[in-house]
KEVO-35504 format. One record per residue (C-alpha): residue number from 1; residue in three letters; x, y, z. Coordinates in Angstrom, 1 decimal, decimal comma, padded with zeros to 4 digits. Each point is the difference from the previous one (the first is absolute). Layout:
<sites>
SITE;pos;code;xx;yy;zz
SITE;NUM;ALA;X;Y;Z
...
</sites>
This chain:
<sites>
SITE;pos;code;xx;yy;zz
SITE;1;UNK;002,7;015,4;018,2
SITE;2;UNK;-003,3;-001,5;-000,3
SITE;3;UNK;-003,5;001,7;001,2
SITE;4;UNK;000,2;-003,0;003,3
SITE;5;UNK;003,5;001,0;000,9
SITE;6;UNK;-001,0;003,7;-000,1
SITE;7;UNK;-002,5;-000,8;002,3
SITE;8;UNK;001,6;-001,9;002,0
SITE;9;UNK;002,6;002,6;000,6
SITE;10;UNK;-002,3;002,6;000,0
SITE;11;UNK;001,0;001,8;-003,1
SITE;12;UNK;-003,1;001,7;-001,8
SITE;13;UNK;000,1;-001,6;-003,3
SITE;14;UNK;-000,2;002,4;-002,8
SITE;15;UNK;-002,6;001,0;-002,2
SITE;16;UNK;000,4;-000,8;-003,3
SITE;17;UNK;-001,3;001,6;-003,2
SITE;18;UNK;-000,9;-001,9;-003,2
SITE;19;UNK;000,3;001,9;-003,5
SITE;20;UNK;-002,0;-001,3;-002,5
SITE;21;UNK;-003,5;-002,4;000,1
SITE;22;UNK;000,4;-002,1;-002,5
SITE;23;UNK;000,5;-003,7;000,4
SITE;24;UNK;003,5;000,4;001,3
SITE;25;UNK;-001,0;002,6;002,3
SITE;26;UNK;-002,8;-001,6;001,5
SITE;27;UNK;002,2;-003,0;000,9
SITE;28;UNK;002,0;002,4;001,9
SITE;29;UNK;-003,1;001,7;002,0
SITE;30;UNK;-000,5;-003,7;000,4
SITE;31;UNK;002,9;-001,4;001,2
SITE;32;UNK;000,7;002,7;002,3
SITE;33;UNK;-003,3;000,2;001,9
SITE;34;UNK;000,3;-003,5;000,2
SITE;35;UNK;003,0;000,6;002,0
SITE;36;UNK;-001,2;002,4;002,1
SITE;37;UNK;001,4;003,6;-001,2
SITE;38;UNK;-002,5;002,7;-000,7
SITE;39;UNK;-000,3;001,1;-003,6
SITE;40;UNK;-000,9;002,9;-001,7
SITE;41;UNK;-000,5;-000,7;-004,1
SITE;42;UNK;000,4;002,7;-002,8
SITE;43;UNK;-000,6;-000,1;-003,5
SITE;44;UNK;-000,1;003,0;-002,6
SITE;45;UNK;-002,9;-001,0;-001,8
SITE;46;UNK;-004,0;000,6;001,5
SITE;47;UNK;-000,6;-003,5;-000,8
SITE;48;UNK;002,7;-002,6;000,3
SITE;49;UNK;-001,1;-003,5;-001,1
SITE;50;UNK;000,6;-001,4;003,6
SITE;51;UNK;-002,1;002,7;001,3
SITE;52;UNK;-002,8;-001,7;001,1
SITE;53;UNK;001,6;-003,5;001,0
SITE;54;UNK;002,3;002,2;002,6
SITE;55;UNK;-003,4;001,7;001,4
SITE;56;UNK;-001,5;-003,3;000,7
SITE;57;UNK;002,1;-001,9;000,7
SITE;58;UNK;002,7;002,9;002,6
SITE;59;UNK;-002,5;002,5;000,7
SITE;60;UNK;002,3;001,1;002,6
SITE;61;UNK;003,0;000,9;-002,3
SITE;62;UNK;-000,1;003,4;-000,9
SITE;63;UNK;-000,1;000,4;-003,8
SITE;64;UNK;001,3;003,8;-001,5
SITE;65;UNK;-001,0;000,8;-003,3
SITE;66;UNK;001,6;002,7;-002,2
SITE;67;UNK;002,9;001,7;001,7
SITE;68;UNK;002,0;-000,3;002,5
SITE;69;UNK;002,4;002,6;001,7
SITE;70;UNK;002,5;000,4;002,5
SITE;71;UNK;-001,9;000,1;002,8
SITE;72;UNK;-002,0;-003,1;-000,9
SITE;73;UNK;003,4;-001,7;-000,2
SITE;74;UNK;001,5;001,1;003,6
SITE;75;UNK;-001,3;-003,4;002,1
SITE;76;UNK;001,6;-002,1;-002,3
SITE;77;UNK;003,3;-002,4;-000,3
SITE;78;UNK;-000,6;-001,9;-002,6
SITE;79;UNK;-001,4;000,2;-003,6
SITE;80;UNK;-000,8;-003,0;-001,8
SITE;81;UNK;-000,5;000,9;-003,5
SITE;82;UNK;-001,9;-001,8;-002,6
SITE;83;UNK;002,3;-001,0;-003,8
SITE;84;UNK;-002,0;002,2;-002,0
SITE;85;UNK;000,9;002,8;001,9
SITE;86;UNK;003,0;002,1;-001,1
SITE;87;UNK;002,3;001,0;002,9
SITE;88;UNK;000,6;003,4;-001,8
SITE;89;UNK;-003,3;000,6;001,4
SITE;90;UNK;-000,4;003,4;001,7
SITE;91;UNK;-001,5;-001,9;003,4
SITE;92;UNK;003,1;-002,2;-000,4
SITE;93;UNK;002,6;002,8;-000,3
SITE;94;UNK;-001,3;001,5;003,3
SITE;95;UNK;-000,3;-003,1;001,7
SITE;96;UNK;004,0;-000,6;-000,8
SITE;97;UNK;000,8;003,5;001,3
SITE;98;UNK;-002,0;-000,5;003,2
SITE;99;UNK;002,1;-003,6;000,3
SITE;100;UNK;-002,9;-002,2;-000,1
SITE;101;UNK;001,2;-003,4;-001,6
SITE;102;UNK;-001,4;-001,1;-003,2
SITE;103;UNK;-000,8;-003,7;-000,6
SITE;104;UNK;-002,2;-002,1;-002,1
SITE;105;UNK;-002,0;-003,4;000,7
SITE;106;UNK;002,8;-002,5;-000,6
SITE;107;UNK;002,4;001,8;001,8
SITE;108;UNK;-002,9;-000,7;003,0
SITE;109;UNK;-000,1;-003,6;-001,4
SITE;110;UNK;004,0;-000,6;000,0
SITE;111;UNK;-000,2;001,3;003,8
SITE;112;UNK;-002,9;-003,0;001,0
SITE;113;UNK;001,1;-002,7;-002,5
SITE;114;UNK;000,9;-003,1;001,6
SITE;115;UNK;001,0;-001,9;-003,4
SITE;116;UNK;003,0;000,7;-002,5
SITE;117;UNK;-001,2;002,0;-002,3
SITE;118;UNK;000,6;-000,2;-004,1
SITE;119;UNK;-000,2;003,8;-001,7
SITE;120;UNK;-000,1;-000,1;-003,2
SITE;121;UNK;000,1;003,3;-002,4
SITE;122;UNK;000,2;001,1;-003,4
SITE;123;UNK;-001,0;002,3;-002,9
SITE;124;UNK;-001,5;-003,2;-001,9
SITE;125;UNK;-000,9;-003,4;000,8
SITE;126;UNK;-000,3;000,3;004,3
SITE;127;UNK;-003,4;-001,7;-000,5
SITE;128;UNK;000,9;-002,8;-001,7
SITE;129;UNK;002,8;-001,0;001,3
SITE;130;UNK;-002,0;000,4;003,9
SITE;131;UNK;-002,7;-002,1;-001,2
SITE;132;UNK;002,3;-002,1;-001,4
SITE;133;UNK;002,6;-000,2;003,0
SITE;134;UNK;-003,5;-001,0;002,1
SITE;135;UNK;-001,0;-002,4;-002,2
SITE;136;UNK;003,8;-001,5;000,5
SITE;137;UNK;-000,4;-000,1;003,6
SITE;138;UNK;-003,3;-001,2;000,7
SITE;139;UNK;000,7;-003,0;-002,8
SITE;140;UNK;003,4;-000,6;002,7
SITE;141;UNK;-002,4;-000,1;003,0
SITE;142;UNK;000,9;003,1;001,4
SITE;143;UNK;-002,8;002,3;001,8
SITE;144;UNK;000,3;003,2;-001,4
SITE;145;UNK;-002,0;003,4;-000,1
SITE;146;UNK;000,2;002,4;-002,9
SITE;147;UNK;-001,0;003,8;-000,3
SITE;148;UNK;001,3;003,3;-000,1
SITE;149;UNK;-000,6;001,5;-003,1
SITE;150;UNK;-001,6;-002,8;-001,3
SITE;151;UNK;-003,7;-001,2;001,2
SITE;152;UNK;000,6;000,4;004,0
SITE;153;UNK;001,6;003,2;001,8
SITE;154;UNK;003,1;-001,3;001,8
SITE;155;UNK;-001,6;001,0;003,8
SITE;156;UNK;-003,2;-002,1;-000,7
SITE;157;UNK;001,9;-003,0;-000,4
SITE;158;UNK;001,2;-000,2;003,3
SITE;159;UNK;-003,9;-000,9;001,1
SITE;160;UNK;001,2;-003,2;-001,2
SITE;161;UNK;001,7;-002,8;001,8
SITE;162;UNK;003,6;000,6;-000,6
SITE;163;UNK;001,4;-001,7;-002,8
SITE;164;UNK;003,5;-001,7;-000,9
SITE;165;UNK;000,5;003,0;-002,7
SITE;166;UNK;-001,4;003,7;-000,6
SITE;167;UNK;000,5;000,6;-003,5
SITE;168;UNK;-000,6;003,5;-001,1
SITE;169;UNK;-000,4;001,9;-003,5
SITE;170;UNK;001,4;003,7;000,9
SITE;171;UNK;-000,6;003,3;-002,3
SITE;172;UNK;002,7;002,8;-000,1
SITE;173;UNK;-002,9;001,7;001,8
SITE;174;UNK;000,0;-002,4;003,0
SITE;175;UNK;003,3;000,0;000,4
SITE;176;UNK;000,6;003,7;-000,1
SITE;177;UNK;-001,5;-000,2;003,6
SITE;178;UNK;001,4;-003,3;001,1
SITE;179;UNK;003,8;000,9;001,6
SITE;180;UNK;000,5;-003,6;001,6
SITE;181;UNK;-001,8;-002,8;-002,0
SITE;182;UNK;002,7;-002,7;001,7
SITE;183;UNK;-001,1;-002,5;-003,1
SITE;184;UNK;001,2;-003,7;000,2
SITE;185;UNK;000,1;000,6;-003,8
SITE;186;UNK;000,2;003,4;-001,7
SITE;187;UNK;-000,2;-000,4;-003,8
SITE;188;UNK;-000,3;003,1;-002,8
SITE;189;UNK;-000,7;-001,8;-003,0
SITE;190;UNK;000,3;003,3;-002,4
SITE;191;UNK;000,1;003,3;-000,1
SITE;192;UNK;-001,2;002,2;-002,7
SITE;193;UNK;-001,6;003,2;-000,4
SITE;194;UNK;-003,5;000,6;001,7
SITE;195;UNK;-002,1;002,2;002,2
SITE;196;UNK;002,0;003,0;-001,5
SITE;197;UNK;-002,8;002,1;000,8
SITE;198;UNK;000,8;-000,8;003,8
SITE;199;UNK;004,1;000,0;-000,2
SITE;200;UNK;002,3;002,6;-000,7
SITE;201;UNK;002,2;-002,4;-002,5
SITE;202;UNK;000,5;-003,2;-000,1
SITE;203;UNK;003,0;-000,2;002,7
SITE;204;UNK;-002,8;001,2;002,3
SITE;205;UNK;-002,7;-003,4;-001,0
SITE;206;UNK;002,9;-002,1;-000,3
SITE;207;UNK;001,5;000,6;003,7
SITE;208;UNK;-003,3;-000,9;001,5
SITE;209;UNK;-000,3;-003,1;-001,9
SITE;210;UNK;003,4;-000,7;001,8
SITE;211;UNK;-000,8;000,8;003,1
SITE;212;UNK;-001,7;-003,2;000,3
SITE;213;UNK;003,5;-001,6;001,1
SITE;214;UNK;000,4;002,2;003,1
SITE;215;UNK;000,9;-002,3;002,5
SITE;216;UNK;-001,1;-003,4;-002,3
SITE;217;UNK;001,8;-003,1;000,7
SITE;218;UNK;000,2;-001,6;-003,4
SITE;219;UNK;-000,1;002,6;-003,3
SITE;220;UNK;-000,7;-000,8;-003,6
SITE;221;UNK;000,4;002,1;-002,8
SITE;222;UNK;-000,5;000,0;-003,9
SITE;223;UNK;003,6;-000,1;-001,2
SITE;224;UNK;-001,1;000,6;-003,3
SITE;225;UNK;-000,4;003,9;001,1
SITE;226;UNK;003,6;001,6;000,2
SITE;227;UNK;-001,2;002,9;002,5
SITE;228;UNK;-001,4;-002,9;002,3
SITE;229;UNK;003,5;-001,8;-000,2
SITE;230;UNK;002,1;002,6;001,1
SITE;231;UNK;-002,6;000,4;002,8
SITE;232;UNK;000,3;-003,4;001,4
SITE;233;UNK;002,9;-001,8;-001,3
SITE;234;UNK;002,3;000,6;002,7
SITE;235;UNK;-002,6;-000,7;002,5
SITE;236;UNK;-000,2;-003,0;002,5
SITE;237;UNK;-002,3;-002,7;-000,4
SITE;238;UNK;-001,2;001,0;-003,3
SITE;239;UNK;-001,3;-002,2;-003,1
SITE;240;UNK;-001,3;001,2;-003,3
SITE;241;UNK;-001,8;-001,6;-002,8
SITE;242;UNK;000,1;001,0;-003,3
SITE;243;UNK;-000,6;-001,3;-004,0
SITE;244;UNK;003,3;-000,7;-001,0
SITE;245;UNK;002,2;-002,6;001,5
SITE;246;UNK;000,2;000,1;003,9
SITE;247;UNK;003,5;001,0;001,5
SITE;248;UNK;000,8;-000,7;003,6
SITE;249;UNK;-003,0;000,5;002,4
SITE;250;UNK;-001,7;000,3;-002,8
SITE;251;UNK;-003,2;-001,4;-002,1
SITE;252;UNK;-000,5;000,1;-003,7
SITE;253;UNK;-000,4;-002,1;-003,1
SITE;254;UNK;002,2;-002,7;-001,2
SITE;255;UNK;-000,2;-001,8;-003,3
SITE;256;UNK;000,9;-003,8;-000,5
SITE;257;UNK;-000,5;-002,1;-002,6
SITE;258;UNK;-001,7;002,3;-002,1
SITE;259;UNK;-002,5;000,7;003,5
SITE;260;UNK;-000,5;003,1;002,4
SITE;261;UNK;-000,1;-000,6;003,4
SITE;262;UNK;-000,2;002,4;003,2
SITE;263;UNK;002,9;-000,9;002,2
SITE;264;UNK;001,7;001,3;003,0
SITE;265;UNK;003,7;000,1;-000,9
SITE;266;UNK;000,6;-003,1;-001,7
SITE;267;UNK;-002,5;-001,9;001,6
SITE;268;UNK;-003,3;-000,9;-002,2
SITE;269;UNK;-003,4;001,0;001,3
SITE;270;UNK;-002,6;000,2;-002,5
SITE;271;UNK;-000,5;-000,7;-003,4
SITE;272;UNK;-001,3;003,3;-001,8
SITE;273;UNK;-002,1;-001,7;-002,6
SITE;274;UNK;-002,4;-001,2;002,6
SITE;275;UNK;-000,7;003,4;001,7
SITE;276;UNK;-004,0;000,5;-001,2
SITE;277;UNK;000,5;004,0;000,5
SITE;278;UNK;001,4;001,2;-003,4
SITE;279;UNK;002,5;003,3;-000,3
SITE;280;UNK;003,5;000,5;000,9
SITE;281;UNK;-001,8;003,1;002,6
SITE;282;UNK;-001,6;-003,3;001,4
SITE;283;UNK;002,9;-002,3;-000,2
SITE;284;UNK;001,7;002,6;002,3
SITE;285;UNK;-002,5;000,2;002,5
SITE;286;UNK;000,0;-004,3;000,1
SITE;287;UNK;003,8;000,5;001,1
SITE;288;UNK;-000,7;002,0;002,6
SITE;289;UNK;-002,3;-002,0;001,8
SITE;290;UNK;002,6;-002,7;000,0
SITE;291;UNK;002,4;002,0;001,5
SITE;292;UNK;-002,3;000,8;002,7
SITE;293;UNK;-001,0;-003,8;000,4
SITE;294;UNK;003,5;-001,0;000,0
SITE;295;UNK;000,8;002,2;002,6
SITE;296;UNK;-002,8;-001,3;002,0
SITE;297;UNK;000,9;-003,6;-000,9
SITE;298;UNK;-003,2;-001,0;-001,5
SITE;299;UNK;000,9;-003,0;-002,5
SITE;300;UNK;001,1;000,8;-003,4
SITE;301;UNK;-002,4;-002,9;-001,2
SITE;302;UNK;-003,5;002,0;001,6
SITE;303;UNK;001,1;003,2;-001,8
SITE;304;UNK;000,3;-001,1;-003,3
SITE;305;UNK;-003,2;-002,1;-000,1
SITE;306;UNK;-001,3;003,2;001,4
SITE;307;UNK;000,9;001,9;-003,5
SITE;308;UNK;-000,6;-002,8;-001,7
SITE;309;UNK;-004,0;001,0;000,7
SITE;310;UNK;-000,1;003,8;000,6
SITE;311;UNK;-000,9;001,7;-002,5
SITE;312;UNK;000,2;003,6;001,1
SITE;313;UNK;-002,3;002,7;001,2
SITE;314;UNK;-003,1;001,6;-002,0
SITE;315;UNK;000,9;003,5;-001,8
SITE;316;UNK;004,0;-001,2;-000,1
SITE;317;UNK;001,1;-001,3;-003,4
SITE;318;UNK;-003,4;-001,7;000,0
SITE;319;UNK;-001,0;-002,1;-003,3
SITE;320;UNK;-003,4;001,2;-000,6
SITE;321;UNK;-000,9;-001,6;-003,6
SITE;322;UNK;001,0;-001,1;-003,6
SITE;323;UNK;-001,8;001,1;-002,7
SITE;324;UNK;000,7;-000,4;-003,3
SITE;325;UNK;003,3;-001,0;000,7
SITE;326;UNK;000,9;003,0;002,2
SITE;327;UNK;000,6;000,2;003,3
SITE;328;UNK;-001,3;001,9;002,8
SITE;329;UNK;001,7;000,8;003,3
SITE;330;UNK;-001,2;002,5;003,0
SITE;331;UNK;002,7;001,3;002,1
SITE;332;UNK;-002,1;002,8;001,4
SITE;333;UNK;002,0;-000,1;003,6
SITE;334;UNK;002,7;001,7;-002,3
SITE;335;UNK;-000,5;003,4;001,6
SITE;336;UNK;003,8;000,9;-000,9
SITE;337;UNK;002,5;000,3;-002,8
SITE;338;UNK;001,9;-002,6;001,6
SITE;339;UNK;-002,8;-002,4;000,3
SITE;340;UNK;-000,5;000,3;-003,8
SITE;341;UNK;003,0;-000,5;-001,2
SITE;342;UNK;000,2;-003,2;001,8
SITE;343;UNK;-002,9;-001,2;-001,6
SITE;344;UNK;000,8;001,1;-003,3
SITE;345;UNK;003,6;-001,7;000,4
SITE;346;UNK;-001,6;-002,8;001,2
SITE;347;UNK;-002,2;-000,9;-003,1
SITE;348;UNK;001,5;-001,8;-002,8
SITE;349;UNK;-002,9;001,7;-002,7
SITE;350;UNK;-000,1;002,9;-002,2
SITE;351;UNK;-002,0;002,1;002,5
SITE;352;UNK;-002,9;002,4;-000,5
SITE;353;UNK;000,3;002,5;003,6
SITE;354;UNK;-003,0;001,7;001,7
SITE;355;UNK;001,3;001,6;002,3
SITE;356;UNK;-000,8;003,9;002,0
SITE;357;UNK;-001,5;001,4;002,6
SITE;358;UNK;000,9;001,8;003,2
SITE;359;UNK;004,2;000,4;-000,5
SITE;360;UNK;000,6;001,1;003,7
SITE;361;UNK;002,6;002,4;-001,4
SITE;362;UNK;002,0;-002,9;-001,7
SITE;363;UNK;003,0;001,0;-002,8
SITE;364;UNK;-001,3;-001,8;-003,4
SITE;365;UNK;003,4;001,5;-001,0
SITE;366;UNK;001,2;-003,6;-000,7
SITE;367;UNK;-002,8;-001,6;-000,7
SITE;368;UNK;-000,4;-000,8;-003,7
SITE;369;UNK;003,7;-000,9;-000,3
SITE;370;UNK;-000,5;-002,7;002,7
SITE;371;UNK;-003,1;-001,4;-002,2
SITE;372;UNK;000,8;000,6;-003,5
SITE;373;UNK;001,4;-003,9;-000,6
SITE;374;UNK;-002,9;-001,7;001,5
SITE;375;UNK;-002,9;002,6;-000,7
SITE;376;UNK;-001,6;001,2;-003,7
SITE;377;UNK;-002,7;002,0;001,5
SITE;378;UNK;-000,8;001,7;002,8
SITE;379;UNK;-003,9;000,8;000,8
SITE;380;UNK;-000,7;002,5;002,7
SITE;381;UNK;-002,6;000,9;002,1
SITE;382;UNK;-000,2;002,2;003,0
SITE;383;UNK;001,0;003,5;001,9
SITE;384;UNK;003,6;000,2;-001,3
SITE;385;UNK;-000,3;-002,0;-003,1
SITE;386;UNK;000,7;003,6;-001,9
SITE;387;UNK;003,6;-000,2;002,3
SITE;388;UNK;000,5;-003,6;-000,8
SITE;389;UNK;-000,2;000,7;-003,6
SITE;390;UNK;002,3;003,1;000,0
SITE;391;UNK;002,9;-002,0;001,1
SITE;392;UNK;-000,6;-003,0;-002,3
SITE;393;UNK;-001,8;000,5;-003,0
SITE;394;UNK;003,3;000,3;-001,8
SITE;395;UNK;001,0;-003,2;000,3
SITE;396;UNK;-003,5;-002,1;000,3
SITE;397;UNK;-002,8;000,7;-001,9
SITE;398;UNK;-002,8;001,4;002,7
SITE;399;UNK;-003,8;-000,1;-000,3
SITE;400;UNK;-002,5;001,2;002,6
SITE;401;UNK;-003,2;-000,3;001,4
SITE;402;UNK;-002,3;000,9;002,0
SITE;403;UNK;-000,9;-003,2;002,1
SITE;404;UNK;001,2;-003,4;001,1
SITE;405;UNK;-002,2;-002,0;-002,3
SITE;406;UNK;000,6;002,4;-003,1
SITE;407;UNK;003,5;-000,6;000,6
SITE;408;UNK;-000,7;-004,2;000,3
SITE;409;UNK;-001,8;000,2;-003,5
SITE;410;UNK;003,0;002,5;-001,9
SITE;411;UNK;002,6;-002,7;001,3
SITE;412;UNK;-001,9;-002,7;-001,0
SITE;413;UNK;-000,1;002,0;-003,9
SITE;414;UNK;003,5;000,3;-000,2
SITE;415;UNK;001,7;-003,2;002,0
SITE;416;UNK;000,2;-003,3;-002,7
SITE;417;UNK;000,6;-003,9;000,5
SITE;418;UNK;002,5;-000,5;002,7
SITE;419;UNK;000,3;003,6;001,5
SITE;420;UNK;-001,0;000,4;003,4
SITE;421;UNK;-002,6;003,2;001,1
SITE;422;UNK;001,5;001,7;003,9
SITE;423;UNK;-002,1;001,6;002,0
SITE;424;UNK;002,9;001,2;002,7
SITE;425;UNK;-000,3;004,0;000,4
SITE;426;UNK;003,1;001,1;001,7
SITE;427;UNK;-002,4;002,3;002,3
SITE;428;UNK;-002,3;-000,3;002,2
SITE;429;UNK;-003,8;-000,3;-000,4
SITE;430;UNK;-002,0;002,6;001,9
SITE;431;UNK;-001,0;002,4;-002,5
SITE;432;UNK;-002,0;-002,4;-002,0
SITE;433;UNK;-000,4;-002,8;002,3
SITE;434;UNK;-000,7;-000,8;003,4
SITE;435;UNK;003,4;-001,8;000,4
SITE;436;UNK;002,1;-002,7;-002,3
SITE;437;UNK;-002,7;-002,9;000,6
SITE;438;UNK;-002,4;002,2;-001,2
SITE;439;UNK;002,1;000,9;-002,8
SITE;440;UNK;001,3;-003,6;-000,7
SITE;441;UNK;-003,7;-001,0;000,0
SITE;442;UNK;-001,5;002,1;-002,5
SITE;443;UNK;003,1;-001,1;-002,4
SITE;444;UNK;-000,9;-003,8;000,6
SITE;445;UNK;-003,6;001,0;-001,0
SITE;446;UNK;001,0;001,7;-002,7
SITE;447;UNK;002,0;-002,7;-001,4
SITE;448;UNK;-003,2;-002,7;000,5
SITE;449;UNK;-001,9;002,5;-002,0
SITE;450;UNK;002,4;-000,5;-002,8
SITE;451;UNK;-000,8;-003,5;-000,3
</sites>
């Protein structure tokens, strides 16, 4: 029921109570004093950085710093609870025991939107391939708005005019407190292990990257993963994409005449060798888009003149330099094992790995195994690069250092003519950096100082 119907029929609305104030959460305080509810905002930390923008600009929310107990909790309904939030959170627990729902901001978004909406989610590659799906509709003519956990929280784009198409980059995070999404288009492009520092195990991560499909009215999946094909097979209205060559419903690669080409079924789309982004990793995320296009019935034509010119994102597989005949590539968004392994796959070069950081609880288990054909030294930096080495120095010879550029300088030592030096860490970046531009950054000016 919306705050006018309430009114109308004389219901007091409910107050509602926003966790978090960060950008996400100050949309919310937003969006919901813009419709009329009162608010009360809470935040752990004493200095939130959307502390000051709420007291000018809502001085009459009520902001709650610190703790919270149960008594503070007693006049509410309704939580909506920031991503970054865990909902093992002690305020959480007793919320659930005192039935309040728990909801996030795109669950508040799905309620309002007036447009289908495109959800895309992943382990790797969601940012690509939403910039790239955008790309593919705006080149078709379409209006479209784009946000989520990408640039724009979901809520503030419904300020906007509404357009012909919502399309939406989700985190297991967002979804976690999203029960009804009702997507036009619901697509997981792959699931691998991440954010184990947040998740019990990886059945836990994995069924919230699922969840996106509640209720969706088209789903796509990467048949290429065996656990998300016994999810979805048997489901209706269901497509999948994948590398190899496409089966019914489904989108791959087919080779004629001595040429790769993405295809649905037996139908030719796109010819591989004109795709600018390089990488299998990237190759995968092109055939998702146009599944989603198709399914939207942009023309096949538009999409592929669209990868034709995109050239991917900054800190994803992205060519940096050559010098002296080797080649360097940052992939700093890889902030997962996952992530890295696609990139390494992806390269056709004897490859020189930085890599380290923050391992949010990741297994390494595996690791070296998976890079030992493609990788002849791995270079480590970071928090858990003492970890990362215990599982693979056995198989990969290991080196580390204590900084970024001291890392740039000992690959550049060991890589020769035609080998290929990876920054793409596996982990996140927050011990040493203030995120994975930062980090991306000071490896493309450590690679110009080589020069």
């Amino acid at each position: 029921m919306t705050l006018l119907a309430a009114q109308m029929n004389n219901i007091v609305p409910q107050k509602k109570l926003v966790l978090g104030l960060g950008k996400t959460g100050f949309s919310c305080v937003s969006y919901l004093v813009e419709q009329g509810y009162e608010v009360m905002a809470f935040d752990t930390r004493q200095a939130p950085p959307y502390l000051e923008k709420m007291y000018c600009e809502f001085p009459q929310v009520d902001v709650v710093l610190g703790e919270l107990n149960q008594a503070d909790l007693s006049d509410f309904k309704q939580i909506i609870v920031s991503p970054g939030l865990s909902l093992s959170l002690p305020i959480l627990t007793m919320a659930r025991q005192m039935g309040i729902e728990i909801i996030g901001d795109v669950q508040l978004f799905a309620q309002q939107a007036q447009a289908p909406i495109i959800a895309i989610t992943g382990s790797n590659g969601k940012t690509t391939t939403t910039s790239l799906v955008t790309a593919m509709f705006k080149a078709a003519g379409k209006n479209v708005l784009t946000g989520g956990n990408i640039g724009v929280p979901a809520l503030d784009l419904l300020k906007a005019s509404t357009p012909d198409y919502y399309i939406l980059e989700l985190s297991s995070f967002q979804l976690e407190t999203t029960p009804a999404l009702n997507a036009e288009i619901a697509v997981v492009l792959n699931i691998s292990e991440d954010h184990m520092d947040r998740y019990e195990n990886i059945e836990q991560y994995a069924q919230s990257k699922l969840s996106i499909y509640v209720h969706a009215r088209h789903k796509l999946y990467n048949a290429d993963d065996e656990w998300m094909r016994e999810q979805l097979a048997s489901q209706c209205r269901v497509r999948h994409f994948s590398l190899r060559t496409p089966a019914k419903n489904g989108y791959g690669i087919q080779s004629v005449d001595g040429e790769q080409w993405i295809a649905f079924e037996q139908v030719l789309i796109c010819k591989v060798q004109t795709l600018k982004m390089t990488g299998r990793h990237q190759l995968m995320n092109a055939i998702a888009a146009i599944a989603i296009g198709d399914l939207c019935q942009l023309p096949r034509d538009v999409m592929c003149g669209v990868l034709r010119e995109f050239a991917g994102l900054p800190h994803r597989t992205q060519f940096v330099a050559e010098i002296r005949g080797v080649t360097y590539v940052n992939d700093s968004k890889a902030t997962n094992i996952g992530a890295t392994l696609a990139a390494v796959t992806g390269l056709d070069k004897p490859i020189v790995l930085i890599a380290g950081g923050e391992s949010k609880g990741a297994n390494f288990s595996g690791f070296a195994a998976a890079l030992v054909d493609h990788v002849k030294q791995v270079v480590l930096i970071g928090r858990d690069a003492s970890l990362i080495e215990k599982e693979i120095g056995d198989l990969i010879p290991v080196v580390r250092c204590v900084s970024l550029p001291a890392a740039v300088k000992v690959a550049a030592d060991i890589a020769k003519t035609g080998d290929c030096v990876l920054l793409s860490p596996a982990c996140a970046s927050f011990d040493m950096f203030d995120d994975y531009q930062h980090r991306g950054n000071v490896f493309i000016d450590a690679v110009k100082a080589l020069k």
